[in-house]
C-alpha positions as CSV (number, residue, x, y, z in Angstrom):
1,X,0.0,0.0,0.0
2,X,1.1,3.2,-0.8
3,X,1.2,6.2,1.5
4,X,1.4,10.2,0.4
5,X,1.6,12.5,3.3
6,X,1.4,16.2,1.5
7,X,2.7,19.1,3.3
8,X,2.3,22.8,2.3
9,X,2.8,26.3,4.1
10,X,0.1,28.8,3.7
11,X,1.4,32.1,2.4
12,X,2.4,34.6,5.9
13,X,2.4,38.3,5.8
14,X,5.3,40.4,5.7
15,X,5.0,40.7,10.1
16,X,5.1,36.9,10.5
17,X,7.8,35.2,8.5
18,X,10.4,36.3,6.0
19,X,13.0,34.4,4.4
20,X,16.3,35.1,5.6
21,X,18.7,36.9,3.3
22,X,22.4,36.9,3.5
23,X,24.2,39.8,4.4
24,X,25.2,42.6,2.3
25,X,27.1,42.4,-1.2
26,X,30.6,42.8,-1.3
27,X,30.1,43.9,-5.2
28,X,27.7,43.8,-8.5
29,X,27.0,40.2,-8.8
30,X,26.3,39.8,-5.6
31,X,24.4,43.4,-5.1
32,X,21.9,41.4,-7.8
33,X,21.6,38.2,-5.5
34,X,20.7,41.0,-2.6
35,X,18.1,42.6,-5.0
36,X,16.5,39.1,-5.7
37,X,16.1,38.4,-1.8
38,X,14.6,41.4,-1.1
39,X,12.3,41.6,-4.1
40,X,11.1,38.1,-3.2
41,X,7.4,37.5,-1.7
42,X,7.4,37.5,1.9
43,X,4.7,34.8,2.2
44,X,6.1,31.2,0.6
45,X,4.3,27.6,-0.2
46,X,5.4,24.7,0.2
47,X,5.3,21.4,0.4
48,X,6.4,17.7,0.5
49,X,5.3,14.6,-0.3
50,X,6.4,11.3,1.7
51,X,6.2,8.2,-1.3
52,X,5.9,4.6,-0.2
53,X,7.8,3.2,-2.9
54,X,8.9,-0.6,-3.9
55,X,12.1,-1.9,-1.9
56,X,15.5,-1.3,-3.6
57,X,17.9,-3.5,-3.1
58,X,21.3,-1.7,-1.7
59,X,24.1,-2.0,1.0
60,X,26.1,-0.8,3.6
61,X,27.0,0.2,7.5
62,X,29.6,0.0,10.5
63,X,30.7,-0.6,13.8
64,X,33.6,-1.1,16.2
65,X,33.8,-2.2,20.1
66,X,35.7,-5.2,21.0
67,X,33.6,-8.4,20.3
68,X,33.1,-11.4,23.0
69,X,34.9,-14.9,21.7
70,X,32.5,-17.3,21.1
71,X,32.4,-21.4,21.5
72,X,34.0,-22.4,18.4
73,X,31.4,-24.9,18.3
74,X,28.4,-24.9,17.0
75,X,25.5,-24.7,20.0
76,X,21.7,-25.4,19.3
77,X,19.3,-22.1,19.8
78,X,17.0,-24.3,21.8
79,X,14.6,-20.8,22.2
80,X,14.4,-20.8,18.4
81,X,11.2,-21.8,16.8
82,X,13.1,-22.9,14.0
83,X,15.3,-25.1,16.1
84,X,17.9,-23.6,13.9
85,X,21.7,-23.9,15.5
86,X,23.5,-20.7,16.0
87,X,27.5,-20.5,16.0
88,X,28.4,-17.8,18.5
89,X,29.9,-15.0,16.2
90,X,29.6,-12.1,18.8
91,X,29.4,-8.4,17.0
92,X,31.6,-5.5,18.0
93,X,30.4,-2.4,19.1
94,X,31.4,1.2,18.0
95,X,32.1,3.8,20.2
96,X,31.2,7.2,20.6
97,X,33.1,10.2,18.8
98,X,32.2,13.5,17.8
99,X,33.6,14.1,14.7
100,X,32.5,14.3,11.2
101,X,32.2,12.8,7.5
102,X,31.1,13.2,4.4
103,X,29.3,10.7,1.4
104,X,28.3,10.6,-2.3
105,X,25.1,9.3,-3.5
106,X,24.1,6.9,-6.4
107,X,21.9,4.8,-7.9
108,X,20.8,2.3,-5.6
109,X,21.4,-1.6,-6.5
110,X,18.6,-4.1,-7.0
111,X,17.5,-6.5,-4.1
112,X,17.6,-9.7,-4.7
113,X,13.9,-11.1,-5.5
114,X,12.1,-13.1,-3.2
115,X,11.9,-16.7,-3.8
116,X,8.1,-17.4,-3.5
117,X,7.6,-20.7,-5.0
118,X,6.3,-23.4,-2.9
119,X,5.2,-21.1,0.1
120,X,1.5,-20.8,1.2
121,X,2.2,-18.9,4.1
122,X,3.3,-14.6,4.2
123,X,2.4,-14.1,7.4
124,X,1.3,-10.1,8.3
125,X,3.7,-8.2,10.5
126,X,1.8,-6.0,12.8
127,X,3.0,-2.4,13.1
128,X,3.6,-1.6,17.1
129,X,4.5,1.6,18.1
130,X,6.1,1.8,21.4
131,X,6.0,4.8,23.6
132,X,9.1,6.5,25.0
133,X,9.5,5.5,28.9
134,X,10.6,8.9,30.4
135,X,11.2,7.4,33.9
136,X,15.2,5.7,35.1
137,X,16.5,8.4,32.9
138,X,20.5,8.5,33.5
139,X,21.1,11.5,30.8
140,X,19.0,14.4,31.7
141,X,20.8,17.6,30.8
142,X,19.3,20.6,31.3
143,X,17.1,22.3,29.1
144,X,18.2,26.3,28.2
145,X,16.0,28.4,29.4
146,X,13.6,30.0,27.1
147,X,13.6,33.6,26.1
148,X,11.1,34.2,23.1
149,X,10.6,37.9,22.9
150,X,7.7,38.6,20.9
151,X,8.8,41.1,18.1
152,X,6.8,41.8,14.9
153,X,9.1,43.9,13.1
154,X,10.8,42.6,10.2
155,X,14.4,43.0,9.2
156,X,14.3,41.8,5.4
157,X,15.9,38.5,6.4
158,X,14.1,37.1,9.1
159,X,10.5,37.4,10.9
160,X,10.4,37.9,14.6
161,X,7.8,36.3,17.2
162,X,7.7,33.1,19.4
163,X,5.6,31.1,16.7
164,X,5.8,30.0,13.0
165,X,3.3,29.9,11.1
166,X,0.8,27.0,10.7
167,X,1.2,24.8,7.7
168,X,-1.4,23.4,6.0
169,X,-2.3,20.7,3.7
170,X,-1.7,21.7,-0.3
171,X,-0.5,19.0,-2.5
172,X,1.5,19.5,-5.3
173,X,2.3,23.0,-4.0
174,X,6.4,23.6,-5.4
175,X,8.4,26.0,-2.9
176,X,10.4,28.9,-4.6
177,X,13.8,29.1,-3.1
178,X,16.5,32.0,-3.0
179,X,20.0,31.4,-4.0
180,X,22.4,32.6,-1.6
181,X,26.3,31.6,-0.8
182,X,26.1,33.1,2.7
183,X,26.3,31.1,5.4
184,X,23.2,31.2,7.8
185,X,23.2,32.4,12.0
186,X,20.3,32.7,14.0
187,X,20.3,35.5,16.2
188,X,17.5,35.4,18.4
189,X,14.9,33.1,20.1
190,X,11.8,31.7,17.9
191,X,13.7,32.9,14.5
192,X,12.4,31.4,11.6
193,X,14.6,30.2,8.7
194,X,12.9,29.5,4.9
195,X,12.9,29.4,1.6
196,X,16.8,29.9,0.8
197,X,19.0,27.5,-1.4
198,X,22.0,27.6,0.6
199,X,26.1,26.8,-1.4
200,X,28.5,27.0,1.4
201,X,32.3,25.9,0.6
202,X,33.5,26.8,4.0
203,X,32.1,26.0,7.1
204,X,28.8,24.9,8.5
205,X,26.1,26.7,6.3
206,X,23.9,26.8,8.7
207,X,24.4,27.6,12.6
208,X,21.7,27.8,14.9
209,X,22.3,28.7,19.1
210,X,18.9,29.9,19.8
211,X,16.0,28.3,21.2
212,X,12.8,27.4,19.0
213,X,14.6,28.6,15.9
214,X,12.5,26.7,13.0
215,X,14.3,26.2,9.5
216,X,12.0,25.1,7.3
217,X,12.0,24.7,3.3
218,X,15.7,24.8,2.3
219,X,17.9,22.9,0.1
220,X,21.5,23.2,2.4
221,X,24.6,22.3,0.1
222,X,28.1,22.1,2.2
223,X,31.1,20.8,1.2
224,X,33.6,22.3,4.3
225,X,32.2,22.2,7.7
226,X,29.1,20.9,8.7
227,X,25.6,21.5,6.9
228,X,23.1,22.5,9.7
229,X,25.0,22.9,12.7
230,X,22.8,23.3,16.5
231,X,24.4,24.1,20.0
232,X,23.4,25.0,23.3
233,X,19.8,25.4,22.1
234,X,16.5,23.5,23.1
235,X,13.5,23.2,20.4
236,X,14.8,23.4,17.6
237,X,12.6,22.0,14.9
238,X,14.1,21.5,11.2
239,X,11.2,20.0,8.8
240,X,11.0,20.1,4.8
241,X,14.8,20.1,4.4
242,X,17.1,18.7,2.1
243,X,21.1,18.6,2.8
244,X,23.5,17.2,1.0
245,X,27.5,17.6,1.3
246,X,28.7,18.5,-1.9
247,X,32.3,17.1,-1.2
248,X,31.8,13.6,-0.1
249,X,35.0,11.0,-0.8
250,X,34.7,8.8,-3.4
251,X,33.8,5.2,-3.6
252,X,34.0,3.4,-1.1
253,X,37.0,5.4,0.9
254,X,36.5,7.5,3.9
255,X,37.4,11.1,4.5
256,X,39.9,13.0,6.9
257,X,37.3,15.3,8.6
258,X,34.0,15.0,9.7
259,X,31.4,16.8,7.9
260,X,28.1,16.3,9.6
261,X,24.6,16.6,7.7
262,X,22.7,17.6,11.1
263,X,25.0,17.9,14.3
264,X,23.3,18.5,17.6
265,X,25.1,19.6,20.9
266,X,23.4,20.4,23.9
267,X,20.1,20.6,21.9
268,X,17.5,18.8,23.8
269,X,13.7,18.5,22.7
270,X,15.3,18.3,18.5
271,X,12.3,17.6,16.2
272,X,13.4,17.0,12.9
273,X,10.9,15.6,10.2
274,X,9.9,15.7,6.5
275,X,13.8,15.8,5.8
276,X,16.3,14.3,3.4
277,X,20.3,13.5,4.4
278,X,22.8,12.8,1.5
279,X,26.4,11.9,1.8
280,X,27.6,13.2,4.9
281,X,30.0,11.8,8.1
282,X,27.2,11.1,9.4
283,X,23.8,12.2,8.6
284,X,22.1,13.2,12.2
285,X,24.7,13.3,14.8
286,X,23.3,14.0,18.7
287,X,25.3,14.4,21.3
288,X,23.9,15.5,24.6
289,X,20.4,16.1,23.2
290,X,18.0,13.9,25.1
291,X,14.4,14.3,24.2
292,X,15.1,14.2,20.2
293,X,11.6,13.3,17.6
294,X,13.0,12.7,14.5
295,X,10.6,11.4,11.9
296,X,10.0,10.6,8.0
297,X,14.0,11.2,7.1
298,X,15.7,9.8,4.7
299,X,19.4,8.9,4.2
300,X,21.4,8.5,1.8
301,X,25.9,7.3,1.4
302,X,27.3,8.1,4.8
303,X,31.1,7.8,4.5
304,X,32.6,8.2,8.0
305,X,35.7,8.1,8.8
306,X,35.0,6.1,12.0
307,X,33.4,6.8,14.5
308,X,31.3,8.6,12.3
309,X,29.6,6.9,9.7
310,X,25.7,6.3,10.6
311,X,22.2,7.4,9.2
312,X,21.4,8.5,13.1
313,X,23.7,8.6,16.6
314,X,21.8,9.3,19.5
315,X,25.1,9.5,21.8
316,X,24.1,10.5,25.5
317,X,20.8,11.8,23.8
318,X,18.6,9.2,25.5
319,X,14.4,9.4,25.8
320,X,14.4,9.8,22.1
321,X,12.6,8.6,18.9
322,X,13.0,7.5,15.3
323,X,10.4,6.8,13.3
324,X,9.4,6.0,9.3
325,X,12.5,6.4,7.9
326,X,14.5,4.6,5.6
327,X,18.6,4.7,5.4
328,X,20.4,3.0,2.1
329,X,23.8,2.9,1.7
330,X,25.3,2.1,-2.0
331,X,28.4,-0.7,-1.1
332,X,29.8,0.7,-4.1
333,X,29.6,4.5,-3.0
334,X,29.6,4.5,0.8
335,X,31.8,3.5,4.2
336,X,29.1,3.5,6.9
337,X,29.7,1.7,10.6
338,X,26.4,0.9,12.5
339,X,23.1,2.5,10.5
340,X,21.1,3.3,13.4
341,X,23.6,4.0,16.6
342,X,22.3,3.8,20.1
343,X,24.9,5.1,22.3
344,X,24.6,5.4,26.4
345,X,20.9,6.4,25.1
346,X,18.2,4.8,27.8
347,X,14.9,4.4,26.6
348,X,15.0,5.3,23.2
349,X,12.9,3.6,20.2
350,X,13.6,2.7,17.1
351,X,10.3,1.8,14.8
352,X,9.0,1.6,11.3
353,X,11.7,2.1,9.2
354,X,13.8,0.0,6.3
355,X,17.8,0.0,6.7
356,X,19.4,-1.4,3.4
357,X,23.2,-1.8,2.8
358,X,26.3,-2.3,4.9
359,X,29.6,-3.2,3.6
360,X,31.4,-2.7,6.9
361,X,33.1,-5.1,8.9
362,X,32.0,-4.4,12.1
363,X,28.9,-2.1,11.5
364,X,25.2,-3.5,12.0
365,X,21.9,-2.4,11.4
366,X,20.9,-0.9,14.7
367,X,23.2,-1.0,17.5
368,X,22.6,-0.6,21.5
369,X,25.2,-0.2,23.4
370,X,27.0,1.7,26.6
371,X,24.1,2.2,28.9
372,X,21.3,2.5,26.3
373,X,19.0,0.1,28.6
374,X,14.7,0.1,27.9
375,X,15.3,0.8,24.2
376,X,12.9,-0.7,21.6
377,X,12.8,-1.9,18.1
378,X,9.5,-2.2,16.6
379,X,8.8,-3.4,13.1
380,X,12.1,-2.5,11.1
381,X,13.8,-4.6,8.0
382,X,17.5,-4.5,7.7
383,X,18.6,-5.8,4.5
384,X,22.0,-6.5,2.6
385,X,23.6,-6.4,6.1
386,X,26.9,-7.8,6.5
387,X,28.1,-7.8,10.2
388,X,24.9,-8.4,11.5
389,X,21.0,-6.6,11.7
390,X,20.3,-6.4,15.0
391,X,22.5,-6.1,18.4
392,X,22.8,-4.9,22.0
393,X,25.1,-5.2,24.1
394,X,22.6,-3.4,27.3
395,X,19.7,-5.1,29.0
396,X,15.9,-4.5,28.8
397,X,16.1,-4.1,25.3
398,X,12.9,-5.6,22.8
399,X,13.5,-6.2,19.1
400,X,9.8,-6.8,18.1
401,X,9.2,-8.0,14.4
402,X,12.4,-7.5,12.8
403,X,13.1,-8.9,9.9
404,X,16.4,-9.9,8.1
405,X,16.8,-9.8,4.2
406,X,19.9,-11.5,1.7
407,X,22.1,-10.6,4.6
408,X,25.8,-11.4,3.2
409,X,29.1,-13.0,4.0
410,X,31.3,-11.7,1.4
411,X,33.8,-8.9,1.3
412,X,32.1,-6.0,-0.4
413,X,35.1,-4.0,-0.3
414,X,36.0,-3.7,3.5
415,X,36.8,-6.8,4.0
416,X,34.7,-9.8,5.3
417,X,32.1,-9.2,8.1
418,X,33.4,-10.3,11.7
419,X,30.6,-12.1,12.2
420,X,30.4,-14.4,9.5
421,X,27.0,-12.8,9.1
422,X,25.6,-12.9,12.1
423,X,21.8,-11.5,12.3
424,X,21.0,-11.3,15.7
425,X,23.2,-10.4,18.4
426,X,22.1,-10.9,22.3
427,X,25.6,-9.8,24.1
428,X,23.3,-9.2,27.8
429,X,20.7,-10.7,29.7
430,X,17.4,-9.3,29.6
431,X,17.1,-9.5,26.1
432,X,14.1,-10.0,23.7
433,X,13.5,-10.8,20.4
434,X,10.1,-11.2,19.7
435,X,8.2,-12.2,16.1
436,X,11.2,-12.1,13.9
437,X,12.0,-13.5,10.9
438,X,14.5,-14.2,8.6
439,X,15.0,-14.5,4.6
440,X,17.8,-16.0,2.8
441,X,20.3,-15.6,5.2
442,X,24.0,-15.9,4.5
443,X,24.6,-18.6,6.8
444,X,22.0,-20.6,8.0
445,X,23.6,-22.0,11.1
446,X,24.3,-18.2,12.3
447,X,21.0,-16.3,13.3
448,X,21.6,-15.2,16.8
449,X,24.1,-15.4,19.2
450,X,23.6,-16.0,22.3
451,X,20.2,-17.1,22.4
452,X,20.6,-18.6,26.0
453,X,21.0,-14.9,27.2
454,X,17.7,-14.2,25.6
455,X,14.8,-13.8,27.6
456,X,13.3,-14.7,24.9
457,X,14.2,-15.4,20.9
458,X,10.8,-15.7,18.9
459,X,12.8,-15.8,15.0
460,X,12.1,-18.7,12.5
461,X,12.8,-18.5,8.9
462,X,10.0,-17.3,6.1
463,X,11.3,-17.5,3.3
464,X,8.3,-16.2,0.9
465,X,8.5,-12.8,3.0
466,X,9.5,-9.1,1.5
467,X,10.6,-6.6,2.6
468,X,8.1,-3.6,3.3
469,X,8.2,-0.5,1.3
470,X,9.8,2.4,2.3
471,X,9.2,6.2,2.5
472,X,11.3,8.8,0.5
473,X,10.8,12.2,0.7
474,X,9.7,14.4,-2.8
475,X,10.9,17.4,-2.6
476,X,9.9,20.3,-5.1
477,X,12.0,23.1,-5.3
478,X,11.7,26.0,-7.5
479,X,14.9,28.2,-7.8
């Protein structure tokens, strides 16, 4: 089934919100950029329409703690349905870094088709949606006081006032975007950002240090720095962007600084949604941000170099959310550790989302790790993983109908996956894995180590399943 969620901004007057200009020309050809920005209408449209398209087939991720030795032998998964043995090929974990990468996208590769011949049975995989537990919290940081000034003057580049506007629902609307090379700074509390098409060669394009600053319709190239950068600021909300670094290395190398699509310091409460990620370190980094919603992105050819290299890192940012999203990472054109990174997180959920590609050797789909106890995982498909789909190394943490796809034990480039293509990892008690399956998987005797640690491990092998389809993000810019 196919799902279009339309957004679209009604047009604001002039005292509500402006788009921001950059500041003034240095000579003629820029003088006529100035003239554009100020000429433009005040009020803007917009909109952006979230696709449920067929699966691609792709690959690629990462990541890198030291991994328990296992038995050498093989040891039957007696909590398996399947009755399937398991060899105990642990997965490492990645730790935490703050620095930044870049990545290059391309044209996804095909999955491999479904073998649905002599299969009657495709069973239906519930969607759960599992609230975020706000109690045991061990990161709280504080949140920055709010100072929202209400102001209705105008200053040609940005509105004043401690609200944006309302958007409503107009499909098909395209948003008309200003050209500008100047990089972006908020200056004040509940400043609005739109409608700007942003080149930046040298350092972050956009910075934000305010709080309830909303950025909102702009196409953010970077090639130098990072693209939107947040510090020290609580509620920030970025929705209907696209950001891509313009710089990323090539192939399947990693680069020598970390450029960051989103970075987040000290920025709790984050809301980011309706919002594409291209070929970044990483493409939404959070560090110290508890409290984040980040829903209906899309990611695309993370690079690293390591530590960096996932779709998301919540990193000390715990009580947080992902949701419909989807992550593909060409093997060809990306260096990506663990897709989805949990990292001393608590209670964070991870739900409805595909993950597709991973050519590390240490990297897995989602990761949970350092502290990040009471997290979820609620109807996800990882496919074209290497090292392994699933893992946590922390307690009280549910992986509720997941499903594996083609998972591979090759060397895509990086070398072969520690694992040997493990699926599921259970590296702590208090583990469960709950209505899970698997399809086609690498190696049949390898599907999750260590069961016995498992409170539970509910996976057996469908092989007539698919994966689901996944969400993209149509954007429609006019410049």
């Amino acid at each position: 089934m196919a799902y279009h969620h339309h957004h679209h901004y009604d047009d604001v007057g002039s005292d509500s919100v402006q788009q921001i200009a950059p500041a003034a020309p240095a000579d003629a050809a820029t003088s006529e950029t100035s003239l554009a920005l100020n000429d433009l209408s005040l009020g803007l449209n917009a909109s952006e329409v979230w696709t449920t398209l067929p699966m691609h087939a792709h690959s690629t991720h990462s990541s890198h703690l030291p991994q328990p030795q296992p038995d050498p032998s093989p040891t039957s998964d007696s909590l398996a349905h399947d009755g399937t043995q398991t060899v105990p090929d642990p997965l490492p974990t990645q730790t935490a870094d703050t620095t930044t990468h870049d990545v290059t996208p391309t044209t996804p590769t095909q999955t491999q088709p479904v073998d649905t011949t002599s299969h009657d049975v495709t069973p239906t995989t519930p969607v759960q949606t599992q609230p975020v537990d706000t109690t045991s919290h061990d990161v709280t940081p504080t949140v920055p006081t709010q100072t929202t000034p209400v102001d209705t003057t105008t200053t040609g580049t940005q509105t004043t006032g401690t609200t944006a506007p309302d958007p409503t629902q107009t499909p098909g609307q395209p948003v008309n975007l200003v050209h500008t090379t100047t990089a972006i700074h908020s200056d004040h509390d509940g400043q609005v950002i739109q409608g700007l098409d942003i080149y930046v060669d040298h350092g972050d394009a956009v910075t934000i240090t305010n709080n309830n600053v909303i950025l909102e319709n702009c196409r953010i190239h970077y090639a130098d720095g990072n693209g939107v950068s947040i510090s020290d600021a609580s509620h920030v909300t970025i929705q209907n962007c696209e950001i891509i670094d313009t710089s990323p290395p090539s192939g399947i190398n990693q680069g020598t600084n970390e450029n960051d699509d989103i970075v987040a310091q000290n920025a709790p409460n984050l809301t980011v949604q309706d919002t594409t990620v291209r070929d970044g370190s990483t493409g939404l980094y959070l560090l110290d941000s508890p409290g984040a919603t980040i829903s209906h992105v899309d990611g695309y050819d993370f690079h690293g170099p390591y530590p960096r290299g996932q779709f998301v890192q919540f990193d000390k940012s715990g009580n947080s959310t992902l949701t419909d999203f989807y992550a593909f990472n060409d093997p060809a054109h990306s260096s990506p550790e663990d897709v989805v990174s949990v990292y001393a997180s608590p209670n964070t959920t991870v739900s409805n989302g595909v993950i597709d590609g991973n050519n590390s050797q240490d990297g897995v789909g989602v990761m949970f790790e350092n502290g990040s106890t009471g997290g979820r995982v609620t109807n996800v498909d990882a496919i074209h993983q290497a090292n392994g789909a699933f893992s946590s190394y922390d307690s009280n943490v549910v992986f509720d109908h997941t499903r594996s796809f083609d998972n591979i034990a090759t060397d895509q480039g990086r070398g072969l996956p520690s694992s040997n293509a493990l699926i599921w990892n259970v590296s702590s008690g208090g583990v469960s894995i709950e209505n899970s399956t698997y399809t086609h998987p690498a190696d049949p005797g390898n599907i999750v180590w260590d069961a016995s640690k498992a409170v539970v491990a509910d996976v057996h092998q469908d092989p007539s399943a698919t994966p689901m389809a996944h969400i993209t993000a149509q954007h429609d810019w006019l410049v």
